[in-house]
C-alpha positions as CSV (number, residue, x, y, z in Angstrom):
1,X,6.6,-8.0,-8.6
2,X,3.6,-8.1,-10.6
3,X,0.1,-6.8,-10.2
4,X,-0.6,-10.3,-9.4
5,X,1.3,-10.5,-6.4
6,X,0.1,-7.0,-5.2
7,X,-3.8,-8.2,-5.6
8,X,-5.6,-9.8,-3.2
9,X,-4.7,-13.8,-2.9
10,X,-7.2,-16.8,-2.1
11,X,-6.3,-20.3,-1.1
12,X,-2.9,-21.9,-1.4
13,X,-1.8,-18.5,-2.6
14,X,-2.7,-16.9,0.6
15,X,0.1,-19.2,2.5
16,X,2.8,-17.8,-0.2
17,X,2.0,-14.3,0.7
18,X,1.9,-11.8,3.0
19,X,-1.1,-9.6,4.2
20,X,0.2,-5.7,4.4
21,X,-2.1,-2.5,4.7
22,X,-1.9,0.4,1.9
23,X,-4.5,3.1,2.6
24,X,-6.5,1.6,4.6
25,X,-7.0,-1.5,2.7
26,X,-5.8,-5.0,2.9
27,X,-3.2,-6.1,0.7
28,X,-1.2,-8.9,-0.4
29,X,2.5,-9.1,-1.7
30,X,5.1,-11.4,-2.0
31,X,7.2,-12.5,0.6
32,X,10.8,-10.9,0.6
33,X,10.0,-7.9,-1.3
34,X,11.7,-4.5,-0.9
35,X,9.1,-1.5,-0.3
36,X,10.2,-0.3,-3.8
37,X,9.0,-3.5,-5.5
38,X,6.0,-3.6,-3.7
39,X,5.0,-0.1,-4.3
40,X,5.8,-0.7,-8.3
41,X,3.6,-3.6,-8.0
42,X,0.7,-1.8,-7.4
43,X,1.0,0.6,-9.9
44,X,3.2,3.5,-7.9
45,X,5.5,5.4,-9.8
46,X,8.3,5.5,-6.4
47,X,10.1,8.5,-7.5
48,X,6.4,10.7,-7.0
49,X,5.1,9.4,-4.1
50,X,5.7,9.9,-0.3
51,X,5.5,6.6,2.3
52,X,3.8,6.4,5.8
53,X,5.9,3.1,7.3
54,X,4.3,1.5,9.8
55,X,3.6,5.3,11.4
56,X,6.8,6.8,10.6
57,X,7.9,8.6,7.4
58,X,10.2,6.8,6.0
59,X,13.6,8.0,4.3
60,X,13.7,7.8,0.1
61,X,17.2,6.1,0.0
62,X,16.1,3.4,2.3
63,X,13.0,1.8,0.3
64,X,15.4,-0.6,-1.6
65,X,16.6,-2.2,1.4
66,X,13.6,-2.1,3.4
67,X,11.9,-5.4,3.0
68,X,8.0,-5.4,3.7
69,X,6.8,-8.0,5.8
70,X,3.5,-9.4,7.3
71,X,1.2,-6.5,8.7
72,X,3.2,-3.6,7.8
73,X,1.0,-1.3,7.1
74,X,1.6,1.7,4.5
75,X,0.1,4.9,3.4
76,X,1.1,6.0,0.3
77,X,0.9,9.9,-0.8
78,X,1.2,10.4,-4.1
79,X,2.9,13.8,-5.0
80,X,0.9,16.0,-8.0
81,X,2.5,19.0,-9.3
82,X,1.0,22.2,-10.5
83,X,1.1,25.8,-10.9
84,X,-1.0,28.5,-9.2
């Protein structure tokens, strides 16, 4: 997936996409991705982030099977190491 995809679509794009939530803001993807190609798509590195799933906390090894679809809604965490 590209940025493209991930940014917001007008017009005939709109009816090619799908409208998800990251953060609180509306989003748009492409139809049929996995939650690991939509989070790559806008700009997450997966391996460093942690994933709200529509409310639920949602297991690592299942992100590459789970496909996102219209009005799921996502918070992303990401995860930013340091020392004390």
């Amino acid at each position: 997936m590209t940025g493209e995809q991930a940014s917001e679509a007008t017009g005939s794009e709109a009816a090619t996409t799908l409208e998800i939530q990251v953060n609180g803001e509306p989003r748009r993807c492409g139809p049929g991705l996995t939650l690991v190609q939509v989070l790559e798509g806008l700009g997450y590195r997966p391996q460093l982030v942690v994933v709200e799933f529509n409310g639920a906390i949602l297991p690592r090894q299942s992100w590459g099977t789970k496909t996102v679809v219209e009005s799921d809604v996502l918070e992303v965490v990401t995860i930013v190491g340091g020392g004390s």
